[in-house]
BAVEX-370990 format. One line per 8 residues: number of its first residue (from 0); for each residue y, x, z of N, C-alpha, C. Coordinates in nm, 2 decimals. Atoms other than C-alpha are relative to their C-alpha. Layout:
<sites>
NUM> Y,X,Z,Y,X,Z,Y,X,Z  ...
</sites>
This chain:
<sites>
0> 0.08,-0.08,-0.09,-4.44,16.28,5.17,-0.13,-0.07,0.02  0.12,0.05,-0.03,-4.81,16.22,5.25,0.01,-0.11,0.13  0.04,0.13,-0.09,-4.69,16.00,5.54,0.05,-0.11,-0.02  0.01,0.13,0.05,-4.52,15.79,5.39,-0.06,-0.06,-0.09  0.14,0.04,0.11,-4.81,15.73,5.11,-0.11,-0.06,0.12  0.12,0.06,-0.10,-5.02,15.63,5.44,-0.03,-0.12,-0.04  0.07,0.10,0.05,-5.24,15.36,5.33,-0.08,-0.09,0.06  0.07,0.08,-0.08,-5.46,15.07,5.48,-0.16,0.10,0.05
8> 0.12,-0.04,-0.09,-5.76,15.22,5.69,0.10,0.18,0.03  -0.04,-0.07,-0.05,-5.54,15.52,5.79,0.07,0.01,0.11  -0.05,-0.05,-0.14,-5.49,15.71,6.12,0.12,0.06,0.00  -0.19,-0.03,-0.03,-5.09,15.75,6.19,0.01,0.06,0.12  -0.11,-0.03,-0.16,-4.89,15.95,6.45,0.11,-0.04,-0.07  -0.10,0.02,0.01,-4.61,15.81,6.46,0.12,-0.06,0.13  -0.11,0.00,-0.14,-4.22,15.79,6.67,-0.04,-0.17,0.06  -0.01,0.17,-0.08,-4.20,15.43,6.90,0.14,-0.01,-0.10
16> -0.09,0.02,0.06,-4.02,15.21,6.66,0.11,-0.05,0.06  -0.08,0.09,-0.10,-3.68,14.98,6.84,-0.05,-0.05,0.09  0.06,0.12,-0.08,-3.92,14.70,6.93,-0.07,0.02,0.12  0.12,-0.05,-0.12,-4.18,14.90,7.11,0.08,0.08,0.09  -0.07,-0.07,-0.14,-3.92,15.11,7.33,0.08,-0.10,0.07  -0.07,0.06,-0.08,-3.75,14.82,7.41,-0.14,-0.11,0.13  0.16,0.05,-0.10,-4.12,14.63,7.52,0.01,0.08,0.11  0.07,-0.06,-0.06,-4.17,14.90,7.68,0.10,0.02,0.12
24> -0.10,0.00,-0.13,-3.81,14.90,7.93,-0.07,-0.13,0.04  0.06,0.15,-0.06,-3.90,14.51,7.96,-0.07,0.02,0.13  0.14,-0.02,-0.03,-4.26,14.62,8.11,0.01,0.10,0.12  -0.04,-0.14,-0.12,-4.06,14.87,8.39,-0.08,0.15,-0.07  0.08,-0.08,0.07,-4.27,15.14,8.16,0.07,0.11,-0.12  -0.06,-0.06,0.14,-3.99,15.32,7.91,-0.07,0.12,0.01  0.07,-0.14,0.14,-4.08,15.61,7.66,0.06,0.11,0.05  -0.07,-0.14,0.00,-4.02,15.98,7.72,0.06,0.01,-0.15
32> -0.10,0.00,0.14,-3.81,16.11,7.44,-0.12,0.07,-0.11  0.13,-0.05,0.09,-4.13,16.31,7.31,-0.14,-0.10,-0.03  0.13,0.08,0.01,-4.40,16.04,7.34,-0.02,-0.09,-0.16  0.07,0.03,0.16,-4.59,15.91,7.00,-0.07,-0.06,0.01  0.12,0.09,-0.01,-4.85,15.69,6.93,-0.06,0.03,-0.12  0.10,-0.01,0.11,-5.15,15.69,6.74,-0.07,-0.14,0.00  0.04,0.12,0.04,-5.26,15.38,6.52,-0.07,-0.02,-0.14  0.08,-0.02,0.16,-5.45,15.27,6.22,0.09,-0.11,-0.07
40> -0.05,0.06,0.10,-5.25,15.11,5.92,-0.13,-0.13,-0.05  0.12,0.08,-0.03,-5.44,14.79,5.88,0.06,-0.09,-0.16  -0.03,0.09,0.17,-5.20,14.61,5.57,0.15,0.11,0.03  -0.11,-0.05,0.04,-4.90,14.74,5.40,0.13,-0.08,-0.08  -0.13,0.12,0.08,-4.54,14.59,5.21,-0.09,-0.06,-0.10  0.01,0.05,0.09,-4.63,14.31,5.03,-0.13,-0.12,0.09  0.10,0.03,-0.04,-4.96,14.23,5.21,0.01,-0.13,0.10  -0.02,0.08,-0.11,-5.02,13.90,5.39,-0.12,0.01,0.11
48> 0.08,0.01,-0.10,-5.17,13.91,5.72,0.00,-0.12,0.10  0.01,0.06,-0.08,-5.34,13.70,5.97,-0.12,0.03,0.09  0.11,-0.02,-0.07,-5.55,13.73,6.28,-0.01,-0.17,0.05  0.02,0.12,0.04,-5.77,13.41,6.27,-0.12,0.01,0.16  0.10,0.02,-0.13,-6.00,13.39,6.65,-0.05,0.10,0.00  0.08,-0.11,-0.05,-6.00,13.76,6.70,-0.01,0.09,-0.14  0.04,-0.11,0.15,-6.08,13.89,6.29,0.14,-0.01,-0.04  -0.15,-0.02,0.05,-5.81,14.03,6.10,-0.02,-0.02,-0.13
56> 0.04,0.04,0.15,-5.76,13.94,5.75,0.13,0.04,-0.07  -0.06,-0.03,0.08,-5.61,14.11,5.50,0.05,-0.06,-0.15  0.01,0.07,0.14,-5.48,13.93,5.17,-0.15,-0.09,-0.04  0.11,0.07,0.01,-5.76,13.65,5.28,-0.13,0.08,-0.01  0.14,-0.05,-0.03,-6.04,13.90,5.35,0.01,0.11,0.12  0.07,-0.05,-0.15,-6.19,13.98,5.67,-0.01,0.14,-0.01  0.01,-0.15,-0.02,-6.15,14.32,5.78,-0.17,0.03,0.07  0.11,0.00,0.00,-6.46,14.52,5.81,0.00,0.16,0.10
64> -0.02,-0.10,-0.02,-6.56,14.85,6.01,0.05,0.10,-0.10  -0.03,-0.14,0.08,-6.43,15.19,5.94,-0.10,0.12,-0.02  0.07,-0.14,-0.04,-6.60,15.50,5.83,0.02,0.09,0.12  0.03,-0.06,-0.10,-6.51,15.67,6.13,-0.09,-0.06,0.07  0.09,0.00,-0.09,-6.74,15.49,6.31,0.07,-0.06,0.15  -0.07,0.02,-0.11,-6.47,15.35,6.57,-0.03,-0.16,-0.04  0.04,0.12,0.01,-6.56,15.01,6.68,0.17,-0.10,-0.03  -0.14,0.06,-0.02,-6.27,14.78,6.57,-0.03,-0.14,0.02
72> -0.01,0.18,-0.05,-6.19,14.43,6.69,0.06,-0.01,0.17  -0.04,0.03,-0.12,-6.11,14.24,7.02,-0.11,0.01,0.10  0.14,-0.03,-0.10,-6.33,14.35,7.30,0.09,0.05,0.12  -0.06,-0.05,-0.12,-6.25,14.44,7.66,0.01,0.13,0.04  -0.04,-0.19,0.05,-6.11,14.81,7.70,-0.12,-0.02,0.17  0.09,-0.08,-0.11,-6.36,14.99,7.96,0.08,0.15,0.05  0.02,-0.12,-0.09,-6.29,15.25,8.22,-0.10,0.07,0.10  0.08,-0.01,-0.06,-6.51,15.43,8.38,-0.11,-0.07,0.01
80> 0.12,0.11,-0.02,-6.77,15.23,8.26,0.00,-0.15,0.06  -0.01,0.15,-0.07,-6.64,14.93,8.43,0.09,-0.10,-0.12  -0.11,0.06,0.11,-6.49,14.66,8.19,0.12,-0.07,0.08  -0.15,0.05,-0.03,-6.10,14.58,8.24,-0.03,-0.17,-0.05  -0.04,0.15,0.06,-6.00,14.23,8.23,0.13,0.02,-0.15  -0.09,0.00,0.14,-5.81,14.16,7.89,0.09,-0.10,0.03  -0.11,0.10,-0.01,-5.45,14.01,7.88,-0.02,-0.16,-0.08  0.07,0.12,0.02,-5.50,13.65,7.82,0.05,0.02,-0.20
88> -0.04,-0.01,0.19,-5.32,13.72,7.41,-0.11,0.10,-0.06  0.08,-0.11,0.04,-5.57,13.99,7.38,-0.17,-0.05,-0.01  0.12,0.09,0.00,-5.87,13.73,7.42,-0.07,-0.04,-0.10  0.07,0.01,0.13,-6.11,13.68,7.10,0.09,-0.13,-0.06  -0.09,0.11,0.08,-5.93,13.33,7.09,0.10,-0.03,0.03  -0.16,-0.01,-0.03,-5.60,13.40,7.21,0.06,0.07,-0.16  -0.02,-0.13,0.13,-5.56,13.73,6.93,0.01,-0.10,-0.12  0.02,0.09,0.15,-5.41,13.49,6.65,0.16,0.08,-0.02
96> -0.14,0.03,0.04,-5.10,13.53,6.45,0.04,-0.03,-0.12  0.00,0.01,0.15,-4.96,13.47,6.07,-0.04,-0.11,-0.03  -0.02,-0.15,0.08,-4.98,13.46,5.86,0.13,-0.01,-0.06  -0.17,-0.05,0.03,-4.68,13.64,5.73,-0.04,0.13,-0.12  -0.06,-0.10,0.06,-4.59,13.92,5.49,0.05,0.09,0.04  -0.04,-0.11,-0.01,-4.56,14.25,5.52,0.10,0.09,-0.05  -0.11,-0.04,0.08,-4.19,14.33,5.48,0.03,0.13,-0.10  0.04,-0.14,0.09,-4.12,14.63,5.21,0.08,0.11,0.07
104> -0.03,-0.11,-0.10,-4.07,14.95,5.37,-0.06,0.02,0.12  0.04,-0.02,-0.16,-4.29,14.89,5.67,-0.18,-0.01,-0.06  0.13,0.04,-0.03,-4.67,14.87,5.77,-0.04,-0.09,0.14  0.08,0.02,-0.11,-4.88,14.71,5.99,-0.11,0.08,0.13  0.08,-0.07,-0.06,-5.04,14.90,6.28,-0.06,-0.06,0.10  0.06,0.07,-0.12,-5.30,14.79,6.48,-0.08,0.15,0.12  0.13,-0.08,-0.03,-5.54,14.98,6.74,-0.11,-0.07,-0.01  0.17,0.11,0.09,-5.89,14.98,6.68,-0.07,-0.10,0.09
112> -0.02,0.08,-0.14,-5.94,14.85,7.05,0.13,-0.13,0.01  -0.09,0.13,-0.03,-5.73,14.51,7.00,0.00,-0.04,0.12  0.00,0.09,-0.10,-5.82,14.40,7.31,0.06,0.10,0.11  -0.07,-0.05,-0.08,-5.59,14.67,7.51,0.08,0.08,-0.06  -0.02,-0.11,0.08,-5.38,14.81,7.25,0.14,-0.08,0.00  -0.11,-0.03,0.06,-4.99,14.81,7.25,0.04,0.00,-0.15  -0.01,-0.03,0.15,-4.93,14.78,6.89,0.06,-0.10,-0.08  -0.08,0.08,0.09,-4.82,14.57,6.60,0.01,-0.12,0.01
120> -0.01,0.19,-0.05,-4.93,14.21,6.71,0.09,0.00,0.11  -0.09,0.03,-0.11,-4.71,14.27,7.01,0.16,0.00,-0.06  -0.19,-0.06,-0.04,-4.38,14.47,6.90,0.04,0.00,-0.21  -0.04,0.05,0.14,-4.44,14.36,6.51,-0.01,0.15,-0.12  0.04,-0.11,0.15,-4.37,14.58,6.14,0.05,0.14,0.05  -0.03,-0.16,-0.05,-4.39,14.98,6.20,0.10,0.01,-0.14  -0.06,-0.03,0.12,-4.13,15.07,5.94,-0.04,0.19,-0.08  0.08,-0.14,0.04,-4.25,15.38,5.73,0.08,0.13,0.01
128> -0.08,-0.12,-0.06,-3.94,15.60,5.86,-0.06,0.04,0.11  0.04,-0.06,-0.12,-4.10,15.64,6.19,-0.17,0.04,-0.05  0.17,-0.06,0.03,-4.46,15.75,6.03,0.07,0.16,-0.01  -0.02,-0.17,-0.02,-4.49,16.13,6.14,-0.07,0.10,-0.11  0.11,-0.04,0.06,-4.80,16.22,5.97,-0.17,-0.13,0.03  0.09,0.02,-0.01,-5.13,16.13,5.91,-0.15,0.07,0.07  0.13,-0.08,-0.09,-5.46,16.23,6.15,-0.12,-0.01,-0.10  0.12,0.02,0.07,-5.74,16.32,5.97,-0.11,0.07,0.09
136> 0.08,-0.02,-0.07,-5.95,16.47,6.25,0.03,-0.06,0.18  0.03,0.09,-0.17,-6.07,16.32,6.63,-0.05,0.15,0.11  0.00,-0.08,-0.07,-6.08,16.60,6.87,-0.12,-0.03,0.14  0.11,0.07,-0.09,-6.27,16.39,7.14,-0.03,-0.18,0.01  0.10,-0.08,-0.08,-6.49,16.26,7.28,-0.07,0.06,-0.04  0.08,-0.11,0.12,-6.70,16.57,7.17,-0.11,-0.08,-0.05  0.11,0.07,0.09,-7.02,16.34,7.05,0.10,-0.05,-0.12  0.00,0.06,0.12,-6.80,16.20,6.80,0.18,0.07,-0.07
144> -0.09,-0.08,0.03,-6.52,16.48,6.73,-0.08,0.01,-0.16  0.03,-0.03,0.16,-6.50,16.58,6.34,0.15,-0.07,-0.07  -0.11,0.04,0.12,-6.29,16.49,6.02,-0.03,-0.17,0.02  0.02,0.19,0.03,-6.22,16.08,6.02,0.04,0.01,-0.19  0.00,0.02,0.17,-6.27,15.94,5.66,0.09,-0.21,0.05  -0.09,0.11,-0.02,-6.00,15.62,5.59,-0.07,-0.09,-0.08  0.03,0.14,0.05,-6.19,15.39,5.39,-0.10,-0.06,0.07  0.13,0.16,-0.07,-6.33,15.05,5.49,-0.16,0.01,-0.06
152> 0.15,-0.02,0.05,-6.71,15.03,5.45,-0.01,-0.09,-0.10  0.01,0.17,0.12,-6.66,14.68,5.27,0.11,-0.11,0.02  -0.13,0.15,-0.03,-6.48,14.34,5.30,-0.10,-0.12,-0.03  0.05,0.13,0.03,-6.64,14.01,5.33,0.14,-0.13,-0.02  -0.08,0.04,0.04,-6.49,13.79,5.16,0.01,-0.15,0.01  0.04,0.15,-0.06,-6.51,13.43,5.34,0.08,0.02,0.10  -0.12,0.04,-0.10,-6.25,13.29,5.60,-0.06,-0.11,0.08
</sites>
């Protein structure tokens, strides 16, 4: 199926895998039985990753923006205009891990907001049974609603 073909720079819905529903009892916070998440595929089986003071690196190259246009990296999540404090792991030079391999049968999912995002640095490999589908359109905020496009703009290639 097209979701499990989901590839690096793609937008996933997908179920909470073991790790994340159990995070998430830990956290006093558990999952309704319908709740999903949405994430971007960042490496896939095979792939070694590491996040090196904040950048993520793919098979030794620095991840780069996305054509959508969504800022990615570690930065402090904003509400209301006011910036949130960031969990101290979520800090440009906390945000390390790897590197490791990307077991076969799974991906890696990050959000594009590292710096307040639930996701694969926390609760680890998404396995590609719980991928639902793939998002190819952003509904809001209306200035930047439309079709998302999945490839990387580039890759620099220095560590």
């Amino acid at each position: 199926s097209s979701a499990a073909a989901a590839g690096v720079g793609d937008v996933i819905l997908f179920a909470p895998p073991p790790n994340l529903i159990k995070i998430a009892e830990e956290n006093g916070t558990p999952l309704g039985s319908r709740e999903f998440f949405v994430k971007r595929v960042v490496a896939v089986e095979g792939d070694v990753v590491e996040a090196v003071n904040g950048a993520l690196y793919r098979n030794g190259t620095q991840e780069t923006p996305y054509v959508t246009g969504t800022p990615v990296g570690v930065s402090a999540p904003m509400h209301n205009g006011q910036t949130l404090s960031l969990c101290n792991a979520c800090k440009p030079g906390e945000y390390k891990f790897g590197p490791s391999r990307v077991p076969p049968g799974s991906v890696l999912v990050l959000g594009d907001n590292r710096g307040g995002s639930n996701d694969g640095h926390v609760w680890g490999y998404l396995p590609r049974d719980y991928i639902l589908g793939r998002i190819d359109t952003r509904l809001g905020p209306l200035d930047r609603a439309g079709r998302l496009q999945s490839e990387p703009r580039g890759e620099v290639v220095s560590k």
